[in-house]
TIVO-946224 format. One record per residue (C-alpha): residue in one letter; x, y, z. Coordinates in steps of 0.05 Angstrom, whole numbers. Layout:
BEGIN
+-----+--------+--------+--------+
| res |     px |     py |     pz |
+-----+--------+--------+--------+
|   A |      X |      Y |      Z |
...
+-----+--------+--------+--------+
! end
This chain:
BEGIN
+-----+--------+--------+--------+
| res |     px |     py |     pz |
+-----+--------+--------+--------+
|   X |   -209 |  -1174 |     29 |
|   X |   -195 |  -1109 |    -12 |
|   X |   -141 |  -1107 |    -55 |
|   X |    -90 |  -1038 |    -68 |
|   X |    -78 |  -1005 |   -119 |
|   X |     -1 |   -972 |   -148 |
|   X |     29 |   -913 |   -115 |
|   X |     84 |   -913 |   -153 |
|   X |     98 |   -916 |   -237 |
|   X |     84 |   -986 |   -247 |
|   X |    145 |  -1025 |   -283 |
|   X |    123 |  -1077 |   -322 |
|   X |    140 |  -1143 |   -274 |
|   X |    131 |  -1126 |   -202 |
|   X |    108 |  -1155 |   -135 |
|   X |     35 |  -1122 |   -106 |
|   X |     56 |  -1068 |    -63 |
|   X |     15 |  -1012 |    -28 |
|   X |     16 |   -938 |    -40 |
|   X |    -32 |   -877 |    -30 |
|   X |    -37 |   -885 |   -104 |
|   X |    -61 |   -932 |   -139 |
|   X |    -41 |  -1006 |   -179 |
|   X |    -87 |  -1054 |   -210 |
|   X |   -143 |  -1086 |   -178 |
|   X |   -156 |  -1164 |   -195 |
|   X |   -214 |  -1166 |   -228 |
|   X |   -273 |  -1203 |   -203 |
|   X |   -255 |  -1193 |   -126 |
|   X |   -246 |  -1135 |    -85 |
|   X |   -189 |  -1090 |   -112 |
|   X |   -119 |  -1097 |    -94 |
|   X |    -70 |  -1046 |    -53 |
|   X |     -5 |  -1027 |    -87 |
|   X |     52 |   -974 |   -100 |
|   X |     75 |   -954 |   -165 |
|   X |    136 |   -927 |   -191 |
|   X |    158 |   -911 |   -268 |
|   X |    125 |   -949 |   -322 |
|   X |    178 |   -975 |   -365 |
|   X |    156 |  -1023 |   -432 |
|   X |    204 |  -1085 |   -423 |
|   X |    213 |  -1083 |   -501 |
|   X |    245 |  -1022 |   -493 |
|   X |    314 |  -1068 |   -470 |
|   X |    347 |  -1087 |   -523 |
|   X |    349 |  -1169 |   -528 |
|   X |    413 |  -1204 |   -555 |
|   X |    367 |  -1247 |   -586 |
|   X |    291 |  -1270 |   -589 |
|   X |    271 |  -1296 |   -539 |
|   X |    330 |  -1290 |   -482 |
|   X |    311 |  -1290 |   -407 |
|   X |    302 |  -1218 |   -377 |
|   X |    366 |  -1218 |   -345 |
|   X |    402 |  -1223 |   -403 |
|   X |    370 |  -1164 |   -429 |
|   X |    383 |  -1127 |   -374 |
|   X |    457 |  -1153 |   -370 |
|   X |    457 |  -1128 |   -442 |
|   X |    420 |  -1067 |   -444 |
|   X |    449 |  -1003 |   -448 |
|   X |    474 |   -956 |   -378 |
|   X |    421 |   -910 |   -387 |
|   X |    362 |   -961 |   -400 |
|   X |    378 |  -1017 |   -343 |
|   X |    384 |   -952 |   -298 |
|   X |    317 |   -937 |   -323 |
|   X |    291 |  -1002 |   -307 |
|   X |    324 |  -1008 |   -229 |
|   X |    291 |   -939 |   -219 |
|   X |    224 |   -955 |   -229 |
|   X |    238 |  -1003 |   -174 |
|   X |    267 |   -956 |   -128 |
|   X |    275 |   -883 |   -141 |
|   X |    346 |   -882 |   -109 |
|   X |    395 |   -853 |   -171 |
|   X |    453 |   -874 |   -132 |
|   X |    424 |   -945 |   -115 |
|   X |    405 |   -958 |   -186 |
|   X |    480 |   -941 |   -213 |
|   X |    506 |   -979 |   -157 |
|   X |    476 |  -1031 |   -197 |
|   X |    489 |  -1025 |   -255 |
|   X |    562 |  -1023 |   -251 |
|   X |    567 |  -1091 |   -228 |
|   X |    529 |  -1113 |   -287 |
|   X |    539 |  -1169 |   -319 |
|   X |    510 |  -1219 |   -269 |
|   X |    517 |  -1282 |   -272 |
|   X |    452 |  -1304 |   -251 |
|   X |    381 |  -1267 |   -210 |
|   X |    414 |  -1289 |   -141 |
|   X |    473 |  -1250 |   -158 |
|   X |    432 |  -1193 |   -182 |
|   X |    384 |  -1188 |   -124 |
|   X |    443 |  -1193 |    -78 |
|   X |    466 |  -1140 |   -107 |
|   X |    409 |  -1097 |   -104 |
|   X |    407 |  -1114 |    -27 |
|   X |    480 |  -1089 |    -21 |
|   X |    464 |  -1027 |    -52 |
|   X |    404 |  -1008 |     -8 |
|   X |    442 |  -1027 |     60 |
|   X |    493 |   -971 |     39 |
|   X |    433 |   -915 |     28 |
|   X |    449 |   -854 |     64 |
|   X |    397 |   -812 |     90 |
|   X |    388 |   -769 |     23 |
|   X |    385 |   -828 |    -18 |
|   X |    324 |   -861 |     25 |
|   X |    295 |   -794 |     17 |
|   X |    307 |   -790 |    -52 |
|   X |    275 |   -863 |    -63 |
|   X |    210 |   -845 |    -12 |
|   X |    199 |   -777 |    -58 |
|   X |    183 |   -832 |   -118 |
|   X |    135 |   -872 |    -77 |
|   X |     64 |   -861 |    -63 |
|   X |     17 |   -882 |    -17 |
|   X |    -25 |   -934 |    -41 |
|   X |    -98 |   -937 |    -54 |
|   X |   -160 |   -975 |    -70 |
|   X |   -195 |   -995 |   -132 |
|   X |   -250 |   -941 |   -145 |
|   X |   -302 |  -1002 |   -136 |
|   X |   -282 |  -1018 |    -63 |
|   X |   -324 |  -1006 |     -3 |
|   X |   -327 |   -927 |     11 |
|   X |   -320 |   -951 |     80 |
|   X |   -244 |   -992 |     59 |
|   X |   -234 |   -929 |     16 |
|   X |   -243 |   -872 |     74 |
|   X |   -205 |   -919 |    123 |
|   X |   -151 |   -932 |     89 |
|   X |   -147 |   -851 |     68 |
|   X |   -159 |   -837 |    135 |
|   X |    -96 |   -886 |    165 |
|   X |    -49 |   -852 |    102 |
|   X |    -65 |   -783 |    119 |
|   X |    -40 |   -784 |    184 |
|   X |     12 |   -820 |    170 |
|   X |     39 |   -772 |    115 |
|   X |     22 |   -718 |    163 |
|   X |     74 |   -743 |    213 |
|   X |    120 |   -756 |    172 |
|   X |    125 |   -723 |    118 |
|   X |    123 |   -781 |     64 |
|   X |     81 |   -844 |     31 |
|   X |     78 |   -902 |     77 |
|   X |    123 |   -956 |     39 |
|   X |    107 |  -1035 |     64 |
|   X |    129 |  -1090 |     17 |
|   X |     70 |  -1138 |     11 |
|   X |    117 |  -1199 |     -5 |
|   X |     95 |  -1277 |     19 |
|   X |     18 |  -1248 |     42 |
|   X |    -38 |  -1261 |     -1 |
|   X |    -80 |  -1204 |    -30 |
|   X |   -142 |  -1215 |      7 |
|   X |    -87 |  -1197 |     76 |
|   X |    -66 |  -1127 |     40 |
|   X |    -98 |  -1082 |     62 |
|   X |   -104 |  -1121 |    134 |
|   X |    -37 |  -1107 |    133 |
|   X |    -25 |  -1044 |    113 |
|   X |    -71 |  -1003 |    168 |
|   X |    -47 |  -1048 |    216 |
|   X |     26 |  -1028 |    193 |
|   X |     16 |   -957 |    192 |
|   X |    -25 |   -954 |    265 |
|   X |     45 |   -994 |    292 |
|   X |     89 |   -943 |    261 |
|   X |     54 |   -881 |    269 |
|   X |     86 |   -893 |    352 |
|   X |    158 |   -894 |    318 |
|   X |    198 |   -833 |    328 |
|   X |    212 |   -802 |    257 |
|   X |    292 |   -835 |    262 |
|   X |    270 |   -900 |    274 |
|   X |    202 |   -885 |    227 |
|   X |    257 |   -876 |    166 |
|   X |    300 |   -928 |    180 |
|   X |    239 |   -980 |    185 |
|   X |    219 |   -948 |    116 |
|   X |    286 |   -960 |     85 |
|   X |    281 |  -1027 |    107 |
|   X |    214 |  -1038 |     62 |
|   X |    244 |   -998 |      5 |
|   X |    298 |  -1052 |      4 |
|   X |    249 |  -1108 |      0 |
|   X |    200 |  -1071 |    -53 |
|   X |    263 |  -1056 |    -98 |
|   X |    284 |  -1137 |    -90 |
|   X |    212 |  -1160 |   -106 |
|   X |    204 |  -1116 |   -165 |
|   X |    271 |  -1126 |   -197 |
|   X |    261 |  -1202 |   -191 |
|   X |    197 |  -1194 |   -219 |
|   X |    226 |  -1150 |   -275 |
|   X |    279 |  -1194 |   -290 |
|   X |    226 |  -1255 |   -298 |
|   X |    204 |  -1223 |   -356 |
|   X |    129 |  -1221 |   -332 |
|   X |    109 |  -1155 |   -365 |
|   X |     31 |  -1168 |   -339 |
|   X |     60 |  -1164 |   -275 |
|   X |     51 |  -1095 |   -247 |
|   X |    117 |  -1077 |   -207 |
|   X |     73 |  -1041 |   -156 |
|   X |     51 |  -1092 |   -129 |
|   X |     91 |  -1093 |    -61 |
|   X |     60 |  -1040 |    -21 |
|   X |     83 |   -968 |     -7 |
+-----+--------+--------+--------+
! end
């Protein structure tokens, strides 16, 4: 099947993801549909020493930099310093709970906020025009009704299912009423920000944080 590409800046360790943007495409096989989000270089995180596991640099990095790195997984300011107060944690369950905490307690302008970062994502210029004008097609009229990128976090499918996935998600929620359209959206943004963060925190900078769709 066709693979997305990042809507959102891409942060270095991320889940696949789609956006009306674009992420990487695997090479060889039909391109890949992700969002994107802030690119942030994992070296800029300050290690305690070489070689320590990603969460310890996060645990360790300065306010400004780990808030950095949680909002290039979901543009939410208030989410992101949510978490980072708790900091240090003691382990990635702790942290991802933490993250899921956070994004329960988004009010409207922060799930807003976080869909203003996201875009919707897109296909790898050497996909069928026929994927390409569909999949335009589906997120036009969905950002037409309401008013933002379609976020859906790809997590547990296989890339060949993306972009199966995505139109079928957007033709479902196009019949939502904008109310229950945003809350189904704040939903995904929760589960993109999880996937990416763990993803992040793995330390797997040739992991494109995109990857859960938009």
């Amino acid at each position: 099947m066709h693979h997305l590409s990042p809507s959102r800046p891409a942060v270095p360790f991320e889940e696949p993801t789609l956006s009306s943007e674009s992420h990487a495409g695997l090479p060889k096989r039909p391109p890949p549909l992700h969002h994107s989000h802030r690119a942030l270089d994992p070296s800029a995180i300050p290690s305690p020493r070489h070689g320590a596991p990603g969460l310890a640099h996060f645990n360790a990095a300065p306010a400004d930099l780990a808030e950095a790195v949680l909002l290039a997984c979901c543009g939410s300011r208030r989410w992101a310093q949510r978490v980072v107060a708790h900091r240090p944690y003691p382990d990635l369950d702790a942290l991802l709970a933490a993250s899921d905490e956070a994004g329960y307690d988004l009010s409207p302008a922060d799930v807003s906020e976080a869909l203003s970062g996201e875009s919707s994502a897109g296909l790898h210029p050497g996909a069928p025009q026929a994927a390409q004008t569909a999949l335009s097609a589906a997120h036009a009229a969905y950002e037409s009704r309401f008013g933002h990128a379609f976020v859906i976090s790809l997590h547990g499918y296989h890339p060949d299912e993306y972009l199966d996935q995505v139109l079928a998600g957007i033709r479902t929620r196009l019949a939502h009423e904008p109310d229950e359209e945003r809350a189904v959206s704040a939903e995904e943004l929760r589960g993109l920000a999880r996937s990416r963060l763990a993803h992040v925190v793995a330390n797997h900078p040739e992991s494109d944080v995109a990857g859960a769709s938009r």
